[in-house]
C-alpha positions as CSV (number, residue, x, y, z in Angstrom):
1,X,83.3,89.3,85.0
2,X,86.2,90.4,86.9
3,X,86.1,89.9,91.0
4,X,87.2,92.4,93.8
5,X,88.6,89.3,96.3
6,X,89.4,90.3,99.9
7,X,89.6,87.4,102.5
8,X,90.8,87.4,106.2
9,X,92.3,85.0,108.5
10,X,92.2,85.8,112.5
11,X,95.2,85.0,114.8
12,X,95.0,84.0,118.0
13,X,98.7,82.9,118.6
14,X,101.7,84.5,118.2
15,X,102.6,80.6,116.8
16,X,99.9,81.4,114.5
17,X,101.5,84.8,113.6
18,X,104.8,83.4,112.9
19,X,103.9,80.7,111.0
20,X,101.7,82.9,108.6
21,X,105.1,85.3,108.5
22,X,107.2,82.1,107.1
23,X,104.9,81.6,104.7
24,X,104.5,85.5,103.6
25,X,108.5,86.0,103.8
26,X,109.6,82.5,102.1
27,X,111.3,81.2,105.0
28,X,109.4,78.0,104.7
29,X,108.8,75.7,102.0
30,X,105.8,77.3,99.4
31,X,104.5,75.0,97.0
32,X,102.5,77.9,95.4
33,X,105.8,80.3,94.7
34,X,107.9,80.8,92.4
35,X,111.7,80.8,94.1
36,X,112.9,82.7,90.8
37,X,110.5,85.3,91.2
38,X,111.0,86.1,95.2
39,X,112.9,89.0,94.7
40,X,110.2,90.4,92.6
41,X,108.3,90.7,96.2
42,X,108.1,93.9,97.9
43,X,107.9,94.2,101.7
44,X,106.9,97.2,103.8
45,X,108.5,95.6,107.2
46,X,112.3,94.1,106.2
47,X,111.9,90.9,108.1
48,X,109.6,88.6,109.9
49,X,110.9,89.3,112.9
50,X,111.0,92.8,113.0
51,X,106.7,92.3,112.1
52,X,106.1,89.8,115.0
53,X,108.0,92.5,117.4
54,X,105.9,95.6,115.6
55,X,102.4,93.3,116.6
56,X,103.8,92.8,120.3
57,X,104.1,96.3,120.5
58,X,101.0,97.2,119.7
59,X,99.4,94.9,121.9
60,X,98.2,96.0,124.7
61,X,99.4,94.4,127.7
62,X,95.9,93.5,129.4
63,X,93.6,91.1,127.3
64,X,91.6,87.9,127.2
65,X,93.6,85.1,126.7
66,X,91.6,84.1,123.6
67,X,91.9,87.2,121.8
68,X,92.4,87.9,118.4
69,X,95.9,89.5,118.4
70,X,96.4,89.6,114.4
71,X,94.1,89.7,111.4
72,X,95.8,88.5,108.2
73,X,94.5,90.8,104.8
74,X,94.6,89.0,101.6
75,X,93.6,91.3,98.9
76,X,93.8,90.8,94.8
77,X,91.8,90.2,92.3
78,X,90.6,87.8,89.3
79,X,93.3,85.8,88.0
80,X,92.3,87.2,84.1
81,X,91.7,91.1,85.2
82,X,93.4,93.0,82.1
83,X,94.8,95.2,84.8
84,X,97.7,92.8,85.7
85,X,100.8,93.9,84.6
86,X,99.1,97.5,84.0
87,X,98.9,100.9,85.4
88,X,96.2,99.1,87.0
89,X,97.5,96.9,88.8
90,X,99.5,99.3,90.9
91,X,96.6,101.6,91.2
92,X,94.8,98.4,92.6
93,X,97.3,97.8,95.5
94,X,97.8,101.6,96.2
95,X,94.1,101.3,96.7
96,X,93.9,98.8,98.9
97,X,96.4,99.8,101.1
98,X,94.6,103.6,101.6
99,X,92.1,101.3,102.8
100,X,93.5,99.8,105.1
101,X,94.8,103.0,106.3
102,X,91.4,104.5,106.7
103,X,89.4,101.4,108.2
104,X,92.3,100.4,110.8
105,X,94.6,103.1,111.0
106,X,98.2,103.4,109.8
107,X,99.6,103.1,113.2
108,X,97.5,99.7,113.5
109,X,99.5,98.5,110.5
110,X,102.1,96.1,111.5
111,X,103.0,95.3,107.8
112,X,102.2,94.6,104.5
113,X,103.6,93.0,101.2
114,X,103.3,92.6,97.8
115,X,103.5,88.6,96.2
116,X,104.4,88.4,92.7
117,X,106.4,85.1,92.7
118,X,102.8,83.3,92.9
119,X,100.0,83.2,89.3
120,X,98.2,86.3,90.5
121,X,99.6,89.3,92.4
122,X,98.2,89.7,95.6
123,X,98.6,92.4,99.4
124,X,99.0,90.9,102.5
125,X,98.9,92.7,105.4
126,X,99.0,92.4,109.5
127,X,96.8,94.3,111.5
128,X,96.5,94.2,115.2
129,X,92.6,95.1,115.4
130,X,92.6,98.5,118.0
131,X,89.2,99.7,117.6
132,X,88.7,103.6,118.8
133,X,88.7,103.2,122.7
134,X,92.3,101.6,122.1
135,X,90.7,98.4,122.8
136,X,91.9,95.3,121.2
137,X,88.9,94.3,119.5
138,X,88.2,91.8,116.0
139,X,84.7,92.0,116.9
140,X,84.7,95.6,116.2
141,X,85.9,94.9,112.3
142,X,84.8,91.1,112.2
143,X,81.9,90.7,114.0
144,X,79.1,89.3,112.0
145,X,77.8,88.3,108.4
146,X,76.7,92.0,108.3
147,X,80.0,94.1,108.9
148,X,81.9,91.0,106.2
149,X,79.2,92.0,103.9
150,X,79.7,96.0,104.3
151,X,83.5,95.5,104.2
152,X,83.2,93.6,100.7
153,X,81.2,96.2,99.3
154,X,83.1,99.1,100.9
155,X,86.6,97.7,99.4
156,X,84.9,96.6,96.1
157,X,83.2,100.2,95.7
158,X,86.9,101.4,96.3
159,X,88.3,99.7,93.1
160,X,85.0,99.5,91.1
161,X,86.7,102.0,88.1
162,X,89.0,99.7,87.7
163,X,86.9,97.3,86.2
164,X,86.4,94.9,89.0
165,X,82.8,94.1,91.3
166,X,82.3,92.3,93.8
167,X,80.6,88.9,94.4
168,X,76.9,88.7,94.7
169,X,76.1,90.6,97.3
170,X,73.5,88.7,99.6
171,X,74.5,84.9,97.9
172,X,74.3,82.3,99.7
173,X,78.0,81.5,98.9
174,X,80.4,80.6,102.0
175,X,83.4,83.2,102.6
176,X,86.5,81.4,101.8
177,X,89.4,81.9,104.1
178,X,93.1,82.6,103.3
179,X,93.7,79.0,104.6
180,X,91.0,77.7,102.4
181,X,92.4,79.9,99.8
182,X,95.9,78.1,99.5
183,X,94.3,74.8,100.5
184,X,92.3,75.1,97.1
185,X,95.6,75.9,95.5
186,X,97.2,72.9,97.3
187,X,94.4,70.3,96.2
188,X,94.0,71.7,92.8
189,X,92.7,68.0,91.4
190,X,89.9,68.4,93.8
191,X,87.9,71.0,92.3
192,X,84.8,70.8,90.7
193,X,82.1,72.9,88.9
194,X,78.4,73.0,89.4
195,X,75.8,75.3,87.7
196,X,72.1,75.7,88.7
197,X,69.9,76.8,85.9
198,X,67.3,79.0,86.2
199,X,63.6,78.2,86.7
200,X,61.1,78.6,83.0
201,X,58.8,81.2,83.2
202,X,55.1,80.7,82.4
203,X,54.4,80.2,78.6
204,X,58.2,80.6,78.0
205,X,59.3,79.1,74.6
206,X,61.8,76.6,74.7
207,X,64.5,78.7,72.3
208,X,64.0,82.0,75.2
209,X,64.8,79.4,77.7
210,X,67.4,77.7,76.5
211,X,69.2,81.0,75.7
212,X,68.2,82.1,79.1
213,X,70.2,78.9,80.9
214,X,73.2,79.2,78.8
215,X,73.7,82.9,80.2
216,X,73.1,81.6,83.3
217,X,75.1,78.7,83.6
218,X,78.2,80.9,81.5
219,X,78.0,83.2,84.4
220,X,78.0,81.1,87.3
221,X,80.8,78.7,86.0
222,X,83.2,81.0,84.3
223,X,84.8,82.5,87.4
224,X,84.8,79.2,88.5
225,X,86.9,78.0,85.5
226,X,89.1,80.7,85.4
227,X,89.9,80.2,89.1
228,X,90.1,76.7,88.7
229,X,92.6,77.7,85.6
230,X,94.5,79.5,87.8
231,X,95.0,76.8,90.3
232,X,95.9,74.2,88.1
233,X,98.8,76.6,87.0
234,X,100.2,76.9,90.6
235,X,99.9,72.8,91.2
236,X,101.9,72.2,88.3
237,X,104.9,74.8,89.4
238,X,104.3,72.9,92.9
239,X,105.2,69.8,91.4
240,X,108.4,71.2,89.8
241,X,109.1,73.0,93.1
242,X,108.7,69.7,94.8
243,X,111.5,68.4,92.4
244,X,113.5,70.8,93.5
245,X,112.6,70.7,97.0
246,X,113.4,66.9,96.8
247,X,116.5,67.3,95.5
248,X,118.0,70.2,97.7
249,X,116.8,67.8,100.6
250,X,119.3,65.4,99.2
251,X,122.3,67.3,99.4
252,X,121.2,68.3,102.7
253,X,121.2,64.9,103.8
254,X,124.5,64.4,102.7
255,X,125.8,66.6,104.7
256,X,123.4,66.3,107.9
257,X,123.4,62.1,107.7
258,X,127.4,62.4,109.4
259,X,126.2,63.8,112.0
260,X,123.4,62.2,113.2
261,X,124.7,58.7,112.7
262,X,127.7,59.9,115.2
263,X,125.3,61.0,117.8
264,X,123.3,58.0,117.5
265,X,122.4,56.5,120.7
266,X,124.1,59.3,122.7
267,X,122.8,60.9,125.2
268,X,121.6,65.1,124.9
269,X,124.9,65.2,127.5
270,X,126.9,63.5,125.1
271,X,125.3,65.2,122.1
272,X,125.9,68.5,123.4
273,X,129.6,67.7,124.1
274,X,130.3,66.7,120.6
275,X,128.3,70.2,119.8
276,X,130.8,72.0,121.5
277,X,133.8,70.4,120.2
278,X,132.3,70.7,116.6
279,X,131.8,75.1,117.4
280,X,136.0,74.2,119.0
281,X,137.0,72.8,115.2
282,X,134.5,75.3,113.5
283,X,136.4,78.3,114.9
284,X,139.7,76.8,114.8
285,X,139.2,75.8,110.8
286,X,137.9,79.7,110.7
287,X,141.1,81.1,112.2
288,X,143.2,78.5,110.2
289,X,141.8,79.9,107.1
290,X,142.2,83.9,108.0
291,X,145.6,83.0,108.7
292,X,146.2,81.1,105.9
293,X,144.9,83.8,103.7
294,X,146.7,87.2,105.5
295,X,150.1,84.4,104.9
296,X,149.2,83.9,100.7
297,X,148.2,88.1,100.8
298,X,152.0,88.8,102.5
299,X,153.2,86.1,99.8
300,X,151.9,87.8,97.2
301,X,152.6,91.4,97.8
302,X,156.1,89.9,98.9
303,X,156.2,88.6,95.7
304,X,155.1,91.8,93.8
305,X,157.9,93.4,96.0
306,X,161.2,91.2,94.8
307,X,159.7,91.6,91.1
308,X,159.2,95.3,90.9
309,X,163.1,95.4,92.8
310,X,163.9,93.7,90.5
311,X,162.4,94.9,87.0
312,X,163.7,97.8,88.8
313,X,167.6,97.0,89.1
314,X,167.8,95.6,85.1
315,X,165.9,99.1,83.7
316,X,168.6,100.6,85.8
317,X,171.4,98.3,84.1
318,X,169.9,98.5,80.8
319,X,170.0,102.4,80.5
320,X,173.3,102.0,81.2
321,X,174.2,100.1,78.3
322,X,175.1,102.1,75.1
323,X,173.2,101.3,71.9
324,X,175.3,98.4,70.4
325,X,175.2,96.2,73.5
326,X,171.4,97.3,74.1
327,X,170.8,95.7,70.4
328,X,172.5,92.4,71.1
329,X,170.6,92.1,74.0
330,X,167.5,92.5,72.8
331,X,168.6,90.0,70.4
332,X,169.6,87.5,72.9
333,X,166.5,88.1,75.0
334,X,164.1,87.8,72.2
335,X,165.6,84.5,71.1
336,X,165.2,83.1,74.8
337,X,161.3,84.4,75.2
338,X,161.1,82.2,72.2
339,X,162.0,79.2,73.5
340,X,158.7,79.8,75.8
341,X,160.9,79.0,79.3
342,X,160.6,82.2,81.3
343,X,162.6,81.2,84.1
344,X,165.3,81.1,81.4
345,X,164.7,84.7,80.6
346,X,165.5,85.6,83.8
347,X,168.6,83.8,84.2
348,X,169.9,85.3,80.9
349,X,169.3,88.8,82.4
350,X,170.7,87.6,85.6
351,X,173.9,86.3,84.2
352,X,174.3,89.5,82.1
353,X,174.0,91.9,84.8
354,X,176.3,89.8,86.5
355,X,179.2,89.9,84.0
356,X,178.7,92.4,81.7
357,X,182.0,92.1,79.5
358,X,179.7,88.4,78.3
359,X,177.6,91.5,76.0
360,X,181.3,92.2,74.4
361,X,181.5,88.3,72.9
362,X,177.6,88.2,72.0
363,X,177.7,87.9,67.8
364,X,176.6,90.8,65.7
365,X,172.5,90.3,65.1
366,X,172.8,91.4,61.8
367,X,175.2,88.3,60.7
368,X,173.6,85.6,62.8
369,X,171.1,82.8,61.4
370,X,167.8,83.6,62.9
371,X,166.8,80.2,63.8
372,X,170.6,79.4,64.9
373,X,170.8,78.5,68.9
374,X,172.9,80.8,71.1
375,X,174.5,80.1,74.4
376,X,176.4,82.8,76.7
């Protein structure tokens, strides 16, 4: 059976707020992503910053100190639904955002995005909880076992086609949190499975009953297993993203370990004066490069300049030439290109546009040995 899963998380600070951001926009270290797969995310809101300031605008500007400013949606589903990868799937998140739309109000909506560098896809979203006086109000969506109950059901009934249900309703089974949520994922080792079976009937036989507790115990441990599945998966691309964590904090070392063993001892005074004469060399390297760059373009095009001058000047010589000399030079010329030296080319061409009458004394092509060395 395939599960419906919606979680919250309530925050309180806008520390709390920004940390949760990091986390949703990669800006931090996640063990549970996939770096190669970031850019397959999908944001509503471009940055984190430009969220946090959407949330502060939506606050309003009298409230309890202890209010709940934010409250962080994660929606998705089992991590075997067939939908993944599916039509489905984007019916499923099209779905869920409508309602969130409907139950806080698209206005309320500070932003939302779409994970798919983690094992299952999943919607999180920021709401600053307005209820309909305008008052900033978590109760009002929150408040109580009974609302969490009709706002599981409510979302599940809203994806139900789709071939997903919700938990039991009425279980005795604790609500898990978005922070317990990723602390599973974090502490994957940890988990473990248990299965009550149910109670005989009266004068059952002992085949009925045993049939009776293997459906029973199939159905409470296989979400289990296949969330447990799922979680393994994402501690063993932690571990390689640890590796890789590990070693980019080498090379950052490398370069960071300079610094801080010059500024050992100092004090902030001192620190912040060898601060300001590393910005001094900072800019001055930048302007040292520009220049250096604008002088190697003007080089160049200079360059490009005297070479099209002169290719230029020798088409201009060369037309000149009737068709006898025009042979012999092409003769000569091809001879020197074969010698591979192309500053000897040039020379050649030099010399004869120099003195002309040397064309006159050049041999005959026709009569010369083609391997015979030439000198003019």
């Amino acid at each position: 059976m395939n599960y419906a899963i919606l979680r919250t998380a309530k925050l309180k600070t806008m520390g709390n707020i920004g940390g949760s951001l990091a986390h949703n926009y990669r800006t931090i270290d996640t063990p549970n992503a996939d770096p190669n797969r970031s850019s397959e995310n999908e944001h509503t809101v471009a940055t984190p910053e430009a969220v946090k300031q959407a949330i502060q605008d939506l606050l309003p500007e009298k409230r309890r100190s202890d209010a709940v400013l934010c409250i962080e949606y994660l929606i998705t589903a089992s991590p075997d639904w067939e939908g993944w990868g599916t039509d489905k799937e984007y019916d499923f998140f099209e779905r869920a955002g409508q309602w969130l739309y409907d139950k806080h109000g698209k206005k309320n909506i500070a932003g939302m995005s779409l994970h798919r560098d983690e094992t299952t896809p999943h919607l999180v979203a920021y709401v600053v909880p307005i209820d309909q006086r305008g008052k900033l109000n978590c109760k009002e969506f929150l408040g109580g076992r009974t609302k969490l109950n009709k706002m599981q059901t409510d979302f599940a009934n809203t994806v139900a086609d789709l071939g997903l249900t919700r938990g039991k309703e009425g279980s005795k089974a604790k609500h898990t949190s978005i922070k317990e949520y990723y602390h599973d994922i974090n502490n994957a080792r940890n988990f473990s499975i248990k299965a009550e079976p149910p109670k005989p009937e009266l004068l059952e036989s002992k085949a009925s009953y045993g049939e009776k507790v293997t459906s029973a115990v199939i159905n409470q441990v296989e979400p289990t297993v296949k969330a447990a599945q799922s979680i393994l998966n994402d501690y063993e691309r932690a571990k390689l993203d640890k590796k890789i964590a590990e070693s980019s904090y080498e090379d950052l070392k490398k370069h960071v370990e300079p610094y801080l063993v010059a500024t050992k001892g100092l004090t902030e005074d001192e620190i912040k004066r060898i601060n300001e004469l590393i910005q001094l060399e900072s800019r001055k390297i930048a302007v040292e490069r520009e220049e250096s760059k604008k002088a190697m373009e003007l080089s160049e095009a200079s360059q490009r300049s005297v070479t099209t001058e002169y290719r230029d000047k020798w088409n201009s010589f060369y037309k000149t030439l009737p068709r006898s000399k025009r042979v012999k030079v092409d003769w000569v010329l091809k001879v020197t290109r074969n010698s591979k030296d192309h500053e000897a080319v040039r020379v050649v061409k030099n010399k004869l546009m120099k003195e002309p009458e040397i064309i006159d004394r050049l041999p005959d092509p026709k009569t010369q040995d083609k391997d015979k060395d030439i000198s003019i």
